[in-house]
N, C-alpha and C positions, 0 to 999 in steps of 0.2 A: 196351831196344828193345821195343815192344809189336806183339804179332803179332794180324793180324786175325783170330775166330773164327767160323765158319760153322755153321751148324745142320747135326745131323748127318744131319740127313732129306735135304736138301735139296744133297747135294754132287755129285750128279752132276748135277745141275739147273743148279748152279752153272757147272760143269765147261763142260757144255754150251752154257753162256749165253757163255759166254767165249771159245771155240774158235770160236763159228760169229761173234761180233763180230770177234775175230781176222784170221780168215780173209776175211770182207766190207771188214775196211781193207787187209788184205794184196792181194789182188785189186785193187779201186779204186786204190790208190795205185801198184801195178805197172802197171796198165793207162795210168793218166794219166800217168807217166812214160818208158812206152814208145815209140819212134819211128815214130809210124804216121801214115796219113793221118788226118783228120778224119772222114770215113764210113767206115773200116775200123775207127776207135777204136769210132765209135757201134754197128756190126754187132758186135765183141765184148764192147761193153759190155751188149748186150740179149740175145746170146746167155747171158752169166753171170748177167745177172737172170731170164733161165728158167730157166735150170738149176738155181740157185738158192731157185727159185719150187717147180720141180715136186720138188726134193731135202727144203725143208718141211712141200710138200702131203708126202707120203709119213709124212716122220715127225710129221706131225699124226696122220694115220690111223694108225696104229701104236700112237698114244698113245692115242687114243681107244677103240681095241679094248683095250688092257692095262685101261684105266679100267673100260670096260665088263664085261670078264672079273674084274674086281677084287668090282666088285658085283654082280653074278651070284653069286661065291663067298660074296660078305658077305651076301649075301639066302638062300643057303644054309644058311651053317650060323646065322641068326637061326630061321629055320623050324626048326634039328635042336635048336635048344636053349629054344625055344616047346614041341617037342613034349616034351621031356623034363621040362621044368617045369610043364608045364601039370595032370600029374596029381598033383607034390606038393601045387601050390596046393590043387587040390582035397582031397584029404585033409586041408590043414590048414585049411580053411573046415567042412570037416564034424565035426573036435572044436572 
């Protein structure tokens, strides 16, 4: 039996990708099986597409700041390690 393999960067990504498809069929399919009226289906089916909505906005922004913070640090230490090279170079232009 062959097992699927994932990249190992990418497994919480993966993880994530899955849990929140899960949960989006889990939801719709409880909801449209439920005994409700027709405008009560529709008022909890828009309520969970907000929430939903404003649960994504969130972990956009969350991810966007870790990106951001990521290169911030990566633009750091390229400038700590410009300035420490910067004067071997020269030395080895001047023999």
């Amino acid at each position: 039996m062959s097992e699927g393999k994932y990249e190992s960067g990418s497994t919480a990504g993966t993880a994530i990708t899955f849990l929140l498809i899960g949960l989006g069929a889990g939801t719709i399919i409880g909801m449209l099986l439920a005994p409700k009226p027709g405008k009560q289906m529709r008022k909890d089916l828009r309520r969970g597409y907000e929430s939903a909505r404003e649960t994504f906005d969130d972990w956009k922004e969350n991810a966007k700041d870790f990106a951001e913070d990521v290169m911030e640090r990566g633009s750091d230490i390229a400038d700590e390690i410009s300035e420490r090279v910067t004067p071997v170079v020269k030395a080895a232009r001047r023999r």
